[in-house]
C-alpha positions in Angstrom: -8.6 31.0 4.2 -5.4 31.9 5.6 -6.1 29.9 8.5 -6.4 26.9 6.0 -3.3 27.6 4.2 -1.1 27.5 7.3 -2.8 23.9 8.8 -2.1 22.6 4.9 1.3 23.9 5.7 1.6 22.7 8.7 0.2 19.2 7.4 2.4 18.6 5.0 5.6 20.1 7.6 4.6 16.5 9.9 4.0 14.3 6.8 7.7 15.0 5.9 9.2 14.5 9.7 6.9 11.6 10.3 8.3 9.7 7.3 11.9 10.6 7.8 11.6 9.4 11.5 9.6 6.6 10.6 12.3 5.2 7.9 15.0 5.6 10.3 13.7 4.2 12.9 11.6 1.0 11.1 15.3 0.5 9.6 16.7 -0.3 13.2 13.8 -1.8 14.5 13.9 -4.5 11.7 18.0 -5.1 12.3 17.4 -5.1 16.1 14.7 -7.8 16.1 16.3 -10.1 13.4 13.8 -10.0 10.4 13.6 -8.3 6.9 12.9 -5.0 6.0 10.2 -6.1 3.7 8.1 -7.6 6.8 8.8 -4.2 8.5 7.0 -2.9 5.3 4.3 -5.2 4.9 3.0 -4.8 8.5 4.4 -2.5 10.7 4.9 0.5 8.6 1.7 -0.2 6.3 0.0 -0.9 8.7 0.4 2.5 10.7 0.3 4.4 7.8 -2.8 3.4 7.3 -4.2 4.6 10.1 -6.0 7.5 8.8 -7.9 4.8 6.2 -9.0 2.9 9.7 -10.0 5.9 11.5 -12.0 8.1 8.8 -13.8 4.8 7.4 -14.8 3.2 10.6 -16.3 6.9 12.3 -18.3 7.5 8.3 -19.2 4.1 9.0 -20.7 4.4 12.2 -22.5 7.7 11.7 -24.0 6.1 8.7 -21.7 7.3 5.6 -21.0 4.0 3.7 -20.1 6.2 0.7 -17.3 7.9 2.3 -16.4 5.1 4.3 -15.7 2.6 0.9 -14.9 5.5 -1.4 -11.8 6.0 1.0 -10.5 2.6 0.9 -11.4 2.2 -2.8 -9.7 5.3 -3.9 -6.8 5.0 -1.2 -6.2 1.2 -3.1 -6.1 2.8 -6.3 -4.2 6.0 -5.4 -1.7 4.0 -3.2 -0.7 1.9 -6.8 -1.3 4.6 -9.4 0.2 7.4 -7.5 2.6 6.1 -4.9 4.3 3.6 -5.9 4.4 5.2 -9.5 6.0 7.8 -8.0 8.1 6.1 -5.8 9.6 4.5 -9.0 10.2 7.9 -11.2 12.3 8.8 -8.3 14.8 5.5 -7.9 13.6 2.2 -9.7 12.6 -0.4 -7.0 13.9 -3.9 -6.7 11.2 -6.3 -5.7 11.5 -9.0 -3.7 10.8 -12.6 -4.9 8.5 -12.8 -2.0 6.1 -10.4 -3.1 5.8 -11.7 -6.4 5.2 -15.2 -5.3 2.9 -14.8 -2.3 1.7 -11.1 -1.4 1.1 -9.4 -4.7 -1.6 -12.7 -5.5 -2.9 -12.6 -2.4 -4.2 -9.0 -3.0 -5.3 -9.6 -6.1 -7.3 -12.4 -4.1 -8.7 -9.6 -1.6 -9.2 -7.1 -4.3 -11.4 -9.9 -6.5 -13.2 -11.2 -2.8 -13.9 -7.7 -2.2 -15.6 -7.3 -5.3 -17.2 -10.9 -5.2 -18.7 -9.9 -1.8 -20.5 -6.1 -3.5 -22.5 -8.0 -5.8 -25.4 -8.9 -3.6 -25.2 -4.3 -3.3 -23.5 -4.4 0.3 -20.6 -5.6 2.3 -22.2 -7.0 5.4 -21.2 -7.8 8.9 -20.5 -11.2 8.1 -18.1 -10.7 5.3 -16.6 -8.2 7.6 -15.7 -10.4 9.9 -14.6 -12.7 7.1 -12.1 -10.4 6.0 -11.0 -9.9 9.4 -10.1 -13.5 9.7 -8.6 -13.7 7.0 -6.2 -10.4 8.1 -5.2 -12.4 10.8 -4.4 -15.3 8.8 -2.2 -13.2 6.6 -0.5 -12.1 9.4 0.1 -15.8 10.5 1.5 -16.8 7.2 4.0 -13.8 6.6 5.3 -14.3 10.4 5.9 -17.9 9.5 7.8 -17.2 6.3 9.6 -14.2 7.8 11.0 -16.8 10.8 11.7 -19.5 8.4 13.6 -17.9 6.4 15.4 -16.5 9.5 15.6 -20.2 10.9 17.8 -20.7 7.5 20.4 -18.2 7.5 23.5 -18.9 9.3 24.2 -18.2 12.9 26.9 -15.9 14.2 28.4 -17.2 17.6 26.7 -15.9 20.8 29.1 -13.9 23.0 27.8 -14.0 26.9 27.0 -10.6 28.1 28.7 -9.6 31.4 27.3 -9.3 34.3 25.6 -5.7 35.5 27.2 -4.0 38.3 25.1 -3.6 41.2 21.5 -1.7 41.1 21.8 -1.7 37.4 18.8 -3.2 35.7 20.1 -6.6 34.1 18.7 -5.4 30.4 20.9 -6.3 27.7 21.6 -3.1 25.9 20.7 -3.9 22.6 16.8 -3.9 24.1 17.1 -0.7 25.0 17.9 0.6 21.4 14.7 -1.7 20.5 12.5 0.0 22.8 13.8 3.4 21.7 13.2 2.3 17.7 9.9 1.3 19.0 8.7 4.2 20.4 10.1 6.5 18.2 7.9 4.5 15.3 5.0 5.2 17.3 5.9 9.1 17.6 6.4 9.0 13.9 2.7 7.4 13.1 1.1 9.9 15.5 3.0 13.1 13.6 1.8 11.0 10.3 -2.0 10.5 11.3 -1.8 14.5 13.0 -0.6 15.8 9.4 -3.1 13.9 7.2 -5.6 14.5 9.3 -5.2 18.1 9.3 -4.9 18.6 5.2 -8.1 16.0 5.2 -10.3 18.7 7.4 -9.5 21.4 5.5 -9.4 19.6 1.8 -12.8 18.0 3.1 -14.6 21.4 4.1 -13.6 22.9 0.7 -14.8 20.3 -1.4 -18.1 20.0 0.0 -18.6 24.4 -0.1 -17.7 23.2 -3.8 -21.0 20.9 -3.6 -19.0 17.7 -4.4 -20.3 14.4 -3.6 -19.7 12.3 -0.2 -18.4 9.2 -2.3 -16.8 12.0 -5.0 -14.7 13.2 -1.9 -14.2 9.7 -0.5 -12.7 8.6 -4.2 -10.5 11.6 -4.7 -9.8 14.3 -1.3 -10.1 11.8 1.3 -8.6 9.1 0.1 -5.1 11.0 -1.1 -5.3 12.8 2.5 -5.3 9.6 4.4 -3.1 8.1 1.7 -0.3 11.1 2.1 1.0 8.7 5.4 1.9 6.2 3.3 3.0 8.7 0.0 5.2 10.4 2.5 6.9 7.1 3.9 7.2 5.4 -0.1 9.0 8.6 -1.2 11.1 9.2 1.7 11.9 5.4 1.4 13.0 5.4 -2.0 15.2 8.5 -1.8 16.7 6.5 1.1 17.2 3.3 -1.3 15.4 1.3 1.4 13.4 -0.4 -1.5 11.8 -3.1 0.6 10.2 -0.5 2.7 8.8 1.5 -0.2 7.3 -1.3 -2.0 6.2 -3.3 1.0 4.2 -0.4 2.2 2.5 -0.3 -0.4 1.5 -3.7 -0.7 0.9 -4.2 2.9 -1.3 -1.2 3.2 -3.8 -2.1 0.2 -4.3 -5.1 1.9 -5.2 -3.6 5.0 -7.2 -1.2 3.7 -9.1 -4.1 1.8 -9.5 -6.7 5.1 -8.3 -4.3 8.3 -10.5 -0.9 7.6 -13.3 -2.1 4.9 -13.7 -5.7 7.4 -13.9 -3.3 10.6 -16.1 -0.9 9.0 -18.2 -3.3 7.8 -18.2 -5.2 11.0 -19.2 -2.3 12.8 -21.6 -0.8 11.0 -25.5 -1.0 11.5 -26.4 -1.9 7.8 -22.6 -3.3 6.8 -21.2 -1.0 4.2 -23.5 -0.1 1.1 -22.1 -0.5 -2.0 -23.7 2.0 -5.4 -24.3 0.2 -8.1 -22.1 2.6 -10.1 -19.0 1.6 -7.3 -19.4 -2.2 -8.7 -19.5 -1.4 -12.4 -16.3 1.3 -12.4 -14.4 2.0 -9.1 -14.2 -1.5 -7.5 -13.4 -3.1 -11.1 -10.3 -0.1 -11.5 -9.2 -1.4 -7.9 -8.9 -4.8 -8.9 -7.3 -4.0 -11.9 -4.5 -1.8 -10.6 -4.2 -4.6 -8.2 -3.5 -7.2 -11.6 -1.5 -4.6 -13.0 1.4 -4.9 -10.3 1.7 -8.9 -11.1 3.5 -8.2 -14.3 4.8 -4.8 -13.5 6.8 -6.6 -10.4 7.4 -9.4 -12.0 9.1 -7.4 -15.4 13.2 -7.9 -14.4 12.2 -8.1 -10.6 11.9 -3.7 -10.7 9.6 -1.5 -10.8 11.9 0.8 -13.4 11.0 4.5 -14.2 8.8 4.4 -17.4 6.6 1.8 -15.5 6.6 4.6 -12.6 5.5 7.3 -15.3 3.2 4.6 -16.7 1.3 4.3 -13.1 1.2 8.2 -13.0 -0.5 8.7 -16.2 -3.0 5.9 -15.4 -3.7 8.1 -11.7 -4.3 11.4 -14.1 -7.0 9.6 -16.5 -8.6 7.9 -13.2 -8.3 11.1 -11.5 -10.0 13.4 -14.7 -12.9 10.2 -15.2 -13.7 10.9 -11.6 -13.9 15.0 -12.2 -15.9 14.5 -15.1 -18.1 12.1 -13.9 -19.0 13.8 -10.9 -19.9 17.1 -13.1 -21.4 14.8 -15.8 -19.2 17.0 -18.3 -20.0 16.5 -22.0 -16.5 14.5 -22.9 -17.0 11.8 -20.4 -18.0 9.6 -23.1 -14.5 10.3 -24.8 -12.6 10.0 -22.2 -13.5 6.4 -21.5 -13.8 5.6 -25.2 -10.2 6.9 -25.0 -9.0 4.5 -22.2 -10.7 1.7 -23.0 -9.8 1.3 -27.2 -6.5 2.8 -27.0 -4.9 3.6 -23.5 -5.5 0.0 -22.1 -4.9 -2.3 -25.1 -1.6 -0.6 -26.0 -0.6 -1.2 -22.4 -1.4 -4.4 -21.9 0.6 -5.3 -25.4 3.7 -3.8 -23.9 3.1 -5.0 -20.9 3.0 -9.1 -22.4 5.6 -8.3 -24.3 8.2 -7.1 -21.9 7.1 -10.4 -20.0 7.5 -12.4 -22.8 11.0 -11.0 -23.1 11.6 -11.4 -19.5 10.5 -15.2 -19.4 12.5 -16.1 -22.9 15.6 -14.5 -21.3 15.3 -16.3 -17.9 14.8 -19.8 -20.0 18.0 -19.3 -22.2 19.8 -18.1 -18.8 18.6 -21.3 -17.4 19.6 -23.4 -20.3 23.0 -22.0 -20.8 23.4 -23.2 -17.1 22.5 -26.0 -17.3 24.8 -27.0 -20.4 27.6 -25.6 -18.3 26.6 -27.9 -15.2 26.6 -31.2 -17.8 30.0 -30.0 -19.4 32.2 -29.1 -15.8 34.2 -32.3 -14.3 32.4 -34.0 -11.9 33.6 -33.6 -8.3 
């Protein structure tokens, strides 16, 4: 036991270097190669943090352990909104970028709802694997276009010629060599990242199943905040930083790959494709594509995620989290707990929720107007 305590310890001691490296050095990275933060977010930091999803789900996969395999990237989804990003939000609220509202934000919901589409027939085969590995690559397409569009737009500063090297000096230009270092020190920060999680998922894992808990119990709930602590570590860190972009991006931009990268690979990979319980497509995957909705008008509410929509994701992760306990130990007030949710918890939310957008969209439209009137009444030039 003491053994345990010191590798959680230990865990958790990398989780907190990895991130702090990782901001710093994703920061530079994005200013030395010319594009946004938020594209740093979406794909090179979510991406890496979820390597622990990629690696856990593709070895259950392959030794045959669909459960654990889709009740990590099912429960990493939902924990990654719920808990994350929630949290992420209590701490600083985060501005969100037009971008994601417009195009990544639907586009998950589109994943999340193709995902779900794809469990009806009771798996996820190698086919649809491979389809949502195309379309990963596709994504990846797209956002590189926008991202070097919208660089094509901004104006350029004048280009100074560098002088000559003396010589036997390599003929680098020295901003490449910050670049390389930023590179590399990203990929020291992923490894100290995946080394931590993985660490605090062994132990977590081995005392949950001497508890006698379920593979797809542990998949929903252990394993799926162990491999998620990557990118809970990086959010956090992010936000106390006030690099918002990053915070919010890796959150996007891992549920996505979780949903086309690790579940498509898995899927891909494995035998049989990836099983999916018929009590996965009635609850689990539905909550996934839900919390998925939920961030379209959660983003979309003033353009921030603000601090009692943080505490609102966190006390949606604490009902999940207790309708998973209780279902797994069939405990007596299951059926009040989701008689709970579902009469009072979600209809009160989605009233404030239309509200606030109503508010939003009424305010926008007299801002617009008002505008407009002072447009007609200025001289013309």
């Amino acid at each position: 036991m003491a053994l345990t305590v010191l590798i959680f310890v230990l865990g958790l001691a990398l989780l907190a270097a990895g991130g702090e490296f990782l901001i710093r050095s994703a920061s530079r990275l994005a200013g030395d190669l010319g594009v946004s933060r938020l594209f740093i977010g979406l794909t090179v930091v979510a991406f890496g943090t979820s390597a622990p999803e990629a690696v856990v789900s593709v070895t259950a996969a392959l030794r045959g352990s669909s459960d654990l395999a889709l009740g990590n990237v099912i429960g990493s989804n939902i924990l990654n909104v719920l808990l994350i990003l929630g949290l992420s939000a209590v701490i600083v609220p985060l501005a969100v970028s037009a971008h994601l509202v417009r195009f990544d934000v639907p586009f998950l919901v589109g994943v999340s709802a193709l995902c779900f589409l794809l469990g009806f027939d009771g798996a996820v085969g190698r086919w649809d694997g491979f389809l949502l590995l195309a379309l990963l690559v596709a994504y990846l397409f797209v956002s590189f276009r926008k991202c070097m569009r919208s660089k094509s737009k901004e104006p350029r500063s004048p280009v100074r010629r560098a002088p000559e090297a003396p010589v036997g000096v390599p003929r680098f230009p020295a901003p490449w060599r910050g670049t390389m270092l930023n590179a590399l020190i990203c990929a020291a920060s992923l490894g100290l990242l995946v080394l931590g999680s993985q660490w605090l998922v062994e132990s977590a894992s081995s005392l949950a199943r001497w508890m006698g808990l379920s593979e797809l119990v542990i998949g929903l709930t252990i394993l799926a905040a162990g491999t998620s602590l990557p990118e809970a570590a990086t959010s956090v860190i992010a936000a106390l930083r006030r690099e918002r972009d990053i915070a919010v991006g890796n959150v996007i931009g891992s549920n996505i790959f979780n949903i086309l990268g690790v579940l498509g690979l898995s899927a891909a990979l494995a035998p049989a494709g990836i099983a999916i319980p018929p009590g996965v497509l009635a609850f689990d995957l539905p909550v996934m594509v839900a919390v998925a909705v939920l961030c379209l008008p959660i983003f979309f509410n003033g353009m921030t995620v603000f601090r009692w929509e943080g505490w609102l994701l966190l006390g949606y992760f604490a009902l999940y989290t207790t309708f998973i306990l209780l279902r797994a130990s069939a405990h007596d007030t299951l059926t009040g707990h989701v008689t709970l949710v579902a009469w009072i918890v979600l209809p009160l939310t989605a009233l404030t929720l239309a509200a606030t957008t109503a508010a939003n969209l009424i305010r926008r439209a007299r801002m617009g107007r008002s505008e407009s009137q002072d447009d007609s009444h200025s001289p013309a030039g």
